[in-house]
C-alpha positions as CSV (number, residue, x, y, z in Angstrom):
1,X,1.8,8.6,-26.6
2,X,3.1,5.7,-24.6
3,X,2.8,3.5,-26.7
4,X,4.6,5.6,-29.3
5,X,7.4,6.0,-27.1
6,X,7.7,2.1,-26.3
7,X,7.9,1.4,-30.0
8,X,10.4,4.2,-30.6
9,X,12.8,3.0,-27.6
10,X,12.2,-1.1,-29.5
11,X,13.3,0.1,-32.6
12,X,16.3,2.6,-31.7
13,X,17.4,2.0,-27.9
14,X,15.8,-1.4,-26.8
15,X,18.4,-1.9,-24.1
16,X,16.7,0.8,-22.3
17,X,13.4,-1.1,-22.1
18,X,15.4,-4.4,-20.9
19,X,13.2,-6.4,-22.6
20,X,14.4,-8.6,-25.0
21,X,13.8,-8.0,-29.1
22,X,10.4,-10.9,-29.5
23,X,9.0,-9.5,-26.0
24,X,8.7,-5.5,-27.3
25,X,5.5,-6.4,-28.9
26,X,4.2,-7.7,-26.3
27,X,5.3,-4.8,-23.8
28,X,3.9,-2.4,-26.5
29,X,0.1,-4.6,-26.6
30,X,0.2,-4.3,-22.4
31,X,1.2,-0.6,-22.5
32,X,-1.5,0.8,-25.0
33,X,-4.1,-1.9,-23.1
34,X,-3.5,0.3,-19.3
35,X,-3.5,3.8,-21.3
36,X,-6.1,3.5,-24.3
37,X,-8.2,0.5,-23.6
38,X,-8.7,0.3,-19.9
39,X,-9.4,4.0,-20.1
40,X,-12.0,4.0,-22.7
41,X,-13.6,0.7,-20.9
42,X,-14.1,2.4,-17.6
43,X,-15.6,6.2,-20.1
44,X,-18.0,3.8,-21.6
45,X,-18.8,2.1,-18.1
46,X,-19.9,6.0,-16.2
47,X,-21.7,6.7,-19.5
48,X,-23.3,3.2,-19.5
49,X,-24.1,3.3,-15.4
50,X,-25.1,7.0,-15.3
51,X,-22.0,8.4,-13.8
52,X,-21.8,11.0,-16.4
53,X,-24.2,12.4,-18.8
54,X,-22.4,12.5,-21.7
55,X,-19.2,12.0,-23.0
56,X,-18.9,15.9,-24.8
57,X,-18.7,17.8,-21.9
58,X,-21.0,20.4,-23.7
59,X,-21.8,22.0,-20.4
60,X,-19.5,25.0,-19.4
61,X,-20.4,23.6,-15.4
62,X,-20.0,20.3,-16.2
63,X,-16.2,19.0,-14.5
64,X,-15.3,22.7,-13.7
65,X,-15.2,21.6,-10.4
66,X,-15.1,18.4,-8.6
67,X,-17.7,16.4,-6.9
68,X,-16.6,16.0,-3.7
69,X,-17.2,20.0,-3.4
70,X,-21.0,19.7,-3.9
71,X,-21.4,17.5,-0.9
């Protein structure tokens, strides 16, 4: 949704992102990269590691409450 909104300011109020017109693409790339890409990287990295079982979250327990409780 960031990146939505970053692309909607560009097009209709870019002097409120104080960028200049050739950099919004840019600001839009970096934006999605910290809240789509980085995200999913670090998902695939627990599932890959063992952090987490599974990405579904089939389990009515599973994340109902968080780790540091169980300790």
């Amino acid at each position: 949704m960031a990146t939505y909104l970053i692309m909607l300011l560009g097009k209709f109020f870019p002097a409120m992102l104080m960028v200049g017109p050739d950099h919004i693409w840019l600001v839009a790339f970096i934006v999605c990269g910290f809240t789509f890409v980085v995200p999913s990287i670090n998902l695939l990295l627990f599932r890959y590691l063992g952090s987490i079982q599974s990405l579904t979250l089939n389990q009515g327990k599973s994340g109902s409450c968080p780790s540091f409780l169980y300790h």
